[in-house]
Residue, then its C-alpha position, 0 to 999 in steps of 0.5 A: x500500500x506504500x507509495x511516495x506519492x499516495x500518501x496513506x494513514x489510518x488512525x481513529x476510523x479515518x483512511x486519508x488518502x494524500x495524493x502529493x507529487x507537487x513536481x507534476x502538480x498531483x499528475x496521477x500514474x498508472x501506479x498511484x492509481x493502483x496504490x489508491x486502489x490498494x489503499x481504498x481496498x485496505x479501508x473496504x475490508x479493515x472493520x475499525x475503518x469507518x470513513x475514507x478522506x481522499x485529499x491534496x495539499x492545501x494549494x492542490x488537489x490534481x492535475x488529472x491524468x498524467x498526460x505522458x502514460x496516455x501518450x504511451x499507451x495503446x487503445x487496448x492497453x488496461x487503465x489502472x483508473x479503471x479499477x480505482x473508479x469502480x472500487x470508488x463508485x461501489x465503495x459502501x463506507x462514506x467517503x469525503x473529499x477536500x479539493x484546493x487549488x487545480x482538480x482537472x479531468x479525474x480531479x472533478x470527476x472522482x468527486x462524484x462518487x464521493x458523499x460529502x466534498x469540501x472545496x477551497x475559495x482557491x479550487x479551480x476545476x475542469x473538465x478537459x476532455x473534449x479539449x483533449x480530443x477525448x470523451x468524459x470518463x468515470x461516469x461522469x457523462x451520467x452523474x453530472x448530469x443528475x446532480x447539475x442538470x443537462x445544460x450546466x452539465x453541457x456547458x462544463x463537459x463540452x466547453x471544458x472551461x475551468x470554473x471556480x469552488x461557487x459554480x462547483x457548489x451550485x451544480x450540486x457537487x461540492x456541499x460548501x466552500x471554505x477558505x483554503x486554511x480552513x479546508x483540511x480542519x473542515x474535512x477531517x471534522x466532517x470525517x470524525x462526525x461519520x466515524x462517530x457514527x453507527x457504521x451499519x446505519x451509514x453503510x445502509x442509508x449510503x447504499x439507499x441514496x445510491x439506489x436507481x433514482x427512477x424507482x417510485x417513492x413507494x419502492x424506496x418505502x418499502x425497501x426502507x422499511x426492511x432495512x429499518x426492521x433490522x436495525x431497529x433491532x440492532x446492538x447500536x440503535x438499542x444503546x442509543x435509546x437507552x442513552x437517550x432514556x437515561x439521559x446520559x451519552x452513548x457507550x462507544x463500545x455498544x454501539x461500535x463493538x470491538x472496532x473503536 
């Protein structure tokens, strides 16, 4: 999982993952993506591991794709982005983003597979593809549109022109924009917040959120239903009412089991 250039740590529930190659302004390689890839599997199968925090400095996030492996690789050779993208979009536990300075290419559109992402006054983000003479990639050409809208999704794949943390927020994103030496503390504390949390219950209601959008409200009301039969039942939800009724804080260790 060592790379000096994906930088990870695991401590108190978080996964960070420090993408830092400042020479090349964060450019991704083939073997970043496979040590993100390592990393994210790590985070997947540790049971104390509750969040991951994918995150640059506090003056870069990514350049995108190094541009010198696409120019040495042949139409059928595999990309290493393939399989972090997919461990991305169906990892179960939440994931959070902090994003300053340049998040080009896959610097935007891996944030569409996070949960909560956390810009910097400084991010500047684009979408270069058609510039590039290329097509979107990591789903992006689906979930922008979702979240954004056609036109605004449009406009910011088609023209590929780079666009600050404001326009970012309002197409739906980036949940709020901070100034860049409030950005790391603004993350890791939502970071915190989740590990806090009953891991199940997140793991549930992200994969509920994450479910096909065109399914009728009473679908998602019955699916609901047979998840919240479980958990009602639970260790966690049993402590936390009890806490509640008695008046006093919740036992970490009830509700987290052995991987506090």
């Amino acid at each position: 999982m060592s790379h000096p250039n994906i930088l990870v740590t695991d401590s108190d529930g978080i996964v960070s993952i420090e993408i830092s190659r400042r020479d090349k302004k964060n450019a991704i390689t083939g073997d970043m993506y496979r040590a993100m890839s390592d990393a994210l599997g790590h985070a997947r199968e540790q049971r104390h591991v509750r969040v991951v925090l994918i995150r640059g400095q506090s003056d870069l996030f990514t350049a995108g794709n190094d541009l010198g492996d696409f120019l040495h690789r042949k139409a059928n050779d595999p990309s290493a982005a393939i399989p972090f993208l997919h461990l991305l979009s169906a990892f179960e536990k939440p994931l959070v983003a902090a994003v300053a300075g340049n998040a080009v290419g896959i610097g935007t559109t891996l944030l569409l597979h996070c949960d909560l992402v956390y810009a910097a006054e400084n991010a500047l983000f684009q979408l270069p593809f058609v510039k590039l003479a290329l097509c979107p990639e990591a789903g992006s050409s689906l979930l922008l549109p979702r979240v954004a809208g056609h036109q605004r999704a449009a406009e910011l794949l088609l023209l590929g022109e780079p666009f600050d943390a404001a326009t970012a927020c309002s197409a739906g994103f980036v949940n709020r924009v901070v100034a860049a030496d409030q950005l790391m503390d603004t993350a890791m504390a939502a970071a915190r917040k989740l590990a806090a949390l009953p891991a199940q219950s997140l793991a549930v209601t992200k994969a509920l959120l994450k479910r096909p959008p065109d399914r009728s409200a009473l679908e998602a009301m019955d699916e609901e239903a047979i998840y919240f039969a479980d958990l009602v039942a639970e260790p966690a939800a049993k402590e936390i009412f009890s806490a509640f009724l008695e008046k006093r804080s919740p036992d970490p260790t009830k509700i987290h089991g052995n991987n506090t």
